[in-house]
C-alpha positions in Angstrom: 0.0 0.0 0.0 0.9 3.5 -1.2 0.9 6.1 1.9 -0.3 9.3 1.1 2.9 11.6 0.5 4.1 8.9 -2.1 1.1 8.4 -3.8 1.7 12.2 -4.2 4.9 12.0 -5.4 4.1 9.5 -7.8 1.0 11.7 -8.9 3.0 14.8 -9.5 5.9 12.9 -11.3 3.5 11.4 -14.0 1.9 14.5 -14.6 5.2 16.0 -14.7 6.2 13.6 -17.4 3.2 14.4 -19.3 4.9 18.2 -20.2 7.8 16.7 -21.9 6.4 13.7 -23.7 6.1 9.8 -23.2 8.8 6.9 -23.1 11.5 9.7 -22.5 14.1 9.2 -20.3 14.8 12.2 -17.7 17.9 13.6 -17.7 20.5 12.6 -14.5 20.8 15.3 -12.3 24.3 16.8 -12.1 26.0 18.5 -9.2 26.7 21.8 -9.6 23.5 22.3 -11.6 25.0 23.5 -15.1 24.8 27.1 -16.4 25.0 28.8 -19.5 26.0 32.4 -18.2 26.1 35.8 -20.4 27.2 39.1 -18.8 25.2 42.0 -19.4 27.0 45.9 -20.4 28.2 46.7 -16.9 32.1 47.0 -16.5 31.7 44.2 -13.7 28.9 43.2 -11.8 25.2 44.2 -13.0 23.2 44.8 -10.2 20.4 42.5 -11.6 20.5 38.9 -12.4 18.4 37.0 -14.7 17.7 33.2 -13.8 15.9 31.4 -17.0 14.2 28.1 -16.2 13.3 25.7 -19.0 10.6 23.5 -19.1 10.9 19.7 -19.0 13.0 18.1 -21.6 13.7 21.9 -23.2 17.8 22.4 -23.0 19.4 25.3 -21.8 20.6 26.6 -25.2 17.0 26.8 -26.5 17.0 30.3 -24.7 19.8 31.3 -26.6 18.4 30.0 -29.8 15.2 31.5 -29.4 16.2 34.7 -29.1 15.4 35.4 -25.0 19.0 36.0 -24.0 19.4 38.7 -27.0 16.1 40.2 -25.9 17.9 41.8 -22.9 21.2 42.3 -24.9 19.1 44.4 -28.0 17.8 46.8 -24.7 20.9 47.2 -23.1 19.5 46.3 -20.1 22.0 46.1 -17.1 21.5 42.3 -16.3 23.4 39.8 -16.4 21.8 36.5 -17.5 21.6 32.6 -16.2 20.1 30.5 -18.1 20.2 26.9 -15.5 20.2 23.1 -16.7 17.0 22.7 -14.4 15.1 19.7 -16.1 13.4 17.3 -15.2 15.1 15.0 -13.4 15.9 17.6 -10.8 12.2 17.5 -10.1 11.8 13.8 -10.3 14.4 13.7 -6.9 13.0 16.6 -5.3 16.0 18.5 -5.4 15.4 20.9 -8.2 14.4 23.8 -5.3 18.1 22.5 -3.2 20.1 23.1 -6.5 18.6 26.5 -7.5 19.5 27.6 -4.2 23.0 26.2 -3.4 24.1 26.4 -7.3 22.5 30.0 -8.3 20.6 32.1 -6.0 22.6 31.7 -2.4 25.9 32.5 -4.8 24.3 35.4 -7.0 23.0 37.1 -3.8 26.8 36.3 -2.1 28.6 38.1 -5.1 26.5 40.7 -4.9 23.9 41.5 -7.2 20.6 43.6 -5.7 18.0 41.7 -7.6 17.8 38.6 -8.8 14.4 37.6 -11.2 13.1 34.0 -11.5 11.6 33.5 -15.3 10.4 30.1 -16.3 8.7 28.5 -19.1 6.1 25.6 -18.3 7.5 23.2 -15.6 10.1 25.8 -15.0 7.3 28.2 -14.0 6.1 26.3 -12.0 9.9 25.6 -10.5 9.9 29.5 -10.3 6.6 29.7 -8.7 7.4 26.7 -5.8 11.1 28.4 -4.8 9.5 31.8 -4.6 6.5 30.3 -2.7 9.1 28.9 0.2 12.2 31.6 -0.4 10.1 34.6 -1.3 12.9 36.7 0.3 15.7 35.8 -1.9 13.7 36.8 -5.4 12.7 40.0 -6.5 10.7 39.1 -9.1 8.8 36.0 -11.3 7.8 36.0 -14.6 6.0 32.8 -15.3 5.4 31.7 -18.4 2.5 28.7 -19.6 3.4 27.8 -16.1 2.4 23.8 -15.2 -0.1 24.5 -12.3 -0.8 21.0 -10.9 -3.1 18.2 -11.8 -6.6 18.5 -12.6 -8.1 17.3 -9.5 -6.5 20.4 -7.8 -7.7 22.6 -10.2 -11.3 21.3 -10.2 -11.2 21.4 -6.3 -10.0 25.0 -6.5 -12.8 26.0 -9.3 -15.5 24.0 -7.1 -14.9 26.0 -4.3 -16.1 29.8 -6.3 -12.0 30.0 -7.1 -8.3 30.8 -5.5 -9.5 33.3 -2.6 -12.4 31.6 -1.9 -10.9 28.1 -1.8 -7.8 29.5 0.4 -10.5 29.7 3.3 -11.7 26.0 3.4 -10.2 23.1 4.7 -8.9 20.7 2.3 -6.4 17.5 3.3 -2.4 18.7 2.6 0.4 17.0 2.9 3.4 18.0 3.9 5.2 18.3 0.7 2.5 19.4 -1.8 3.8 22.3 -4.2 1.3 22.5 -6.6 -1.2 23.1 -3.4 1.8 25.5 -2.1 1.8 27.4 -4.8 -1.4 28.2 -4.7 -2.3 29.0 -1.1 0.9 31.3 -1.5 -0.5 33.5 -4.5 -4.4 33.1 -3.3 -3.5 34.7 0.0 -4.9 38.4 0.1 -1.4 40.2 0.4 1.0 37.3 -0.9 4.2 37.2 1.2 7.4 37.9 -0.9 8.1 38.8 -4.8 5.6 40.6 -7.8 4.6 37.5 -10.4 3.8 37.9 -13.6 1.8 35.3 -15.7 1.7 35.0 -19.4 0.5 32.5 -21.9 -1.0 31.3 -25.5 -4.7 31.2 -25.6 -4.2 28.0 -27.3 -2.1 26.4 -24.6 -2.9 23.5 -23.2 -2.3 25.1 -19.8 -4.4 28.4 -20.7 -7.6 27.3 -18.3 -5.4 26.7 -15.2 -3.9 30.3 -15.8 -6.9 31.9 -16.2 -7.9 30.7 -13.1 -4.8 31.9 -11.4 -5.7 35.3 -13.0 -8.0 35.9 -10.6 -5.5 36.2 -8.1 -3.4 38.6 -9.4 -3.2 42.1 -10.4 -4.7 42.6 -13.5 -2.1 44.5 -15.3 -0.2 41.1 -14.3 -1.5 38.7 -16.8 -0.9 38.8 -20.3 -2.6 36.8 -23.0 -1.4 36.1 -26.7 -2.3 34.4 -29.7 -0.6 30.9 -30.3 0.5 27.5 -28.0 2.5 25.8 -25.8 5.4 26.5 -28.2 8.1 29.3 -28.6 6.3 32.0 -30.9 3.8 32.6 -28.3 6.6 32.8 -25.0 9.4 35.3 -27.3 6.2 37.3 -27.5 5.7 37.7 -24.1 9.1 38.0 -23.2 9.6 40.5 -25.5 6.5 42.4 -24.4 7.3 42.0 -20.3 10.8 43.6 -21.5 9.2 46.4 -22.8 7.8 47.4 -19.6 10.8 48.8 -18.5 10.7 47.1 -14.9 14.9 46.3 -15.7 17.0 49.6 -15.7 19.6 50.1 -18.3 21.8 51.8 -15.7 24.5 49.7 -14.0 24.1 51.4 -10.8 20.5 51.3 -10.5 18.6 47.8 -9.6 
């Protein structure tokens, strides 16, 4: 017999699987968790810092390929960029949440730099949205992108109850280590403890009912909608567009 915290692991591990495909093999988790870096203008340190999440099976360089890195560069926006190895597998062990922190954020904010920004694309929203959740003090801001926001029994549970703030209220059975709940709880409270998130996604996206629903908890000059999937075309667009909001200086002594 299944106890209840790994029936939920095994729950949240299948639908996890389900973002990146079936029959594929996870990638091994590596320690240090691996980094492509790219320094902004600044003569030495920006005083921002950038932290790009994939989603499941997506590889690091897609960020560079797809144009997100050179998004910031085109601006001359004083950050400098990460973009982190964080794929499945490091969700899969439960120690995706452990590496960002050892590998990335504990040495970014140790170096130096004033802000650091969380932005992640499907599961790594959903990554972005779990540390911030638990660490809200060491992240200035989220930007998640078709975030992955939990199976469909959660979501039905939350939409039975009249929605996020309403739901937040009633007494549901937890355990101990349930992010997707977590998550959730954190952004439906009234005046959510630690960092600003914004939410973006496809209307066509697969995940584009879940967000909506999170909509409701958040500001809303913080949710964007654009035409298009769960695919790139729609997430450059708003990347590009959250850019252009001018929320990252240009000036390498301003954060």
């Amino acid at each position: 017999m299944i106890d209840g915290g790994r029936r939920r692991a095994v729950a949240g591990a299948a639908a996890m699987l389900a973002l990146g495909g079936c029959g594929l093999q996870p990638p091994t988790p590596r320690t240090p968790m691996q980094t492509i870096r790219s320094k902004g203008p600044c003569a030495g340190r920006a005083p921002v810092l950038v932290v790009l999440l994939p989603g499941a099976y997506s590889k690091p360089q897609e960020f560079v390929d797809e144009g997100f890195v050179d998004a910031v560069r085109r601006r001359g926006l004083a950050a400098d960029v990460v973009v982190a190895d964080a794929h499945l597998g490091y969700y899969q062990d439960r120690s995706v949440l452990v590496r960002l922190h050892e590998d990335i954020l504990r040495p970014a904010r140790a170096e130096g730099y004033a802000k650091v920004w969380l932005v992640g694309i499907s599961l790594g929203a959903f990554g972005s949205l779990l540390y911030s959740a638990r660490r809200g003090a060491e992240v200035d801001g989220v930007v998640a992108l078709a975030p992955y926001l939990g199976r469909r029994t959660l979501l039905k549970e939350i939409i039975d109850d009249g929605g996020p703030a309403h739901w937040r209220t009633q007494v549901h059975a937890r355990d101990d280590d349930d992010g997707e709940r977590e998550i959730w709880e954190w952004l439906a409270a009234p005046r959510p403890n630690g960092p600003p998130v914004w939410l973006g996604i496809g209307r066509d996206d697969r995940f584009v009912d879940a967000s909506r629903l999170l909509a409701q908890a958040l500001p809303a000059d913080r949710y964007t909608e654009v035409e298009g999937g769960h695919e790139w075309p729609p997430w450059r667009a708003l990347w590009n567009a959250w850019l252009d909001r001018g929320l990252l200086s240009r000036g390498c002594g301003v954060a």
